[in-house]
C-alpha positions in Angstrom: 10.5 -9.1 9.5 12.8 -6.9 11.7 15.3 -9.4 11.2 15.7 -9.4 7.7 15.4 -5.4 8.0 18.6 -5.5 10.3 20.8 -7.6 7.9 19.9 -5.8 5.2 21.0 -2.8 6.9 24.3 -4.9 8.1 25.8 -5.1 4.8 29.4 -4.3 4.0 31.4 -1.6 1.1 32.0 -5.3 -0.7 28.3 -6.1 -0.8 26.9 -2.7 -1.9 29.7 -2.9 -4.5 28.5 -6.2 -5.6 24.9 -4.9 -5.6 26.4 -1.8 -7.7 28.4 -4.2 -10.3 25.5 -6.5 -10.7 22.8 -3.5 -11.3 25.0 -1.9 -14.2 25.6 -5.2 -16.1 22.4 -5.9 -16.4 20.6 -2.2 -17.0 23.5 -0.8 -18.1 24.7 3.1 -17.2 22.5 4.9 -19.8 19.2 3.0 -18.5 19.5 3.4 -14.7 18.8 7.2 -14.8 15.3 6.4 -16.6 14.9 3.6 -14.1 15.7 5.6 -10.8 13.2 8.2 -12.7 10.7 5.7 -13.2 10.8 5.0 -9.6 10.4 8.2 -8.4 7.7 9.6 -10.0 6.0 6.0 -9.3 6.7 6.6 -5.8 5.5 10.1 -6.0 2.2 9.5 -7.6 1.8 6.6 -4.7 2.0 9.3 -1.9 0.2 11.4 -3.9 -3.0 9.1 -3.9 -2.2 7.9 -0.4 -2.5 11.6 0.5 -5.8 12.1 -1.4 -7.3 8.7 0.2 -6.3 10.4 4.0 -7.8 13.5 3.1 -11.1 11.9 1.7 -11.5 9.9 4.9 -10.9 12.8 7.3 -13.5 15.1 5.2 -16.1 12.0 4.8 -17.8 12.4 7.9 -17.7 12.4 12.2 -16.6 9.1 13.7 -20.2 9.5 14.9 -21.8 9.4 11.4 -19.5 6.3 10.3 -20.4 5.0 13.4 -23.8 5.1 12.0 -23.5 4.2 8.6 -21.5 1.1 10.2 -24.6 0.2 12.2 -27.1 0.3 9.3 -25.1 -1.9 7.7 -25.1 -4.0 10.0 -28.6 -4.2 10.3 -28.9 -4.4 6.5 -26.9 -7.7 6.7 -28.6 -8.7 9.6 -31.8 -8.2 8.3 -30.7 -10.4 4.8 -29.5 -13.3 7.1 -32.4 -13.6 8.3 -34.5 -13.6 4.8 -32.2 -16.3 3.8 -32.8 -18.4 6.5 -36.3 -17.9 6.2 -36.2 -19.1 2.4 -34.2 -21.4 1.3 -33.3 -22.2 -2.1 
């Protein structure tokens, strides 16, 4: 993956021009201003929820009560395995 990361990085004035030339023939120069917008408020609203989804986590609970609630889980699904075994269908 590195790899591809590096040559990507490795590219030339001629390349980045080609990359330019083929990006406004096909979008054209009034649609890549809605299209860069586009991006960035969809990258925005992604960090956004990323942000939220951090903050829930840290505010959820100790790493000893997930700890917990990891355990009884466990022995939820434990306890089901062993139902099943005991009855089959």
């Amino acid at each position: 993956m590195t790899n591809g990361i590096l040559l990507f990085l490795n590219m030339g004035p001629g390349e980045m021009l080609l990359i330019v030339a083929v990006i406004l023939i096909f979008f054209g120069s009034k649609n890549i201003p809605k299209i860069a917008n586009t991006l960035g408020k969809g990258m925005r609203e992604f960090k956004t929820a990323s942000d939220e989804i951090r903050r829930e986590i840290r505010e959820s609970g100790t790493d000893e009560e997930i700890k917990g609630q990891i355990n009884e889980f466990k022995e939820h699904m434990d306890i089901r395995k062993e139902i099943e075994n005991n009855n089959p269908k």
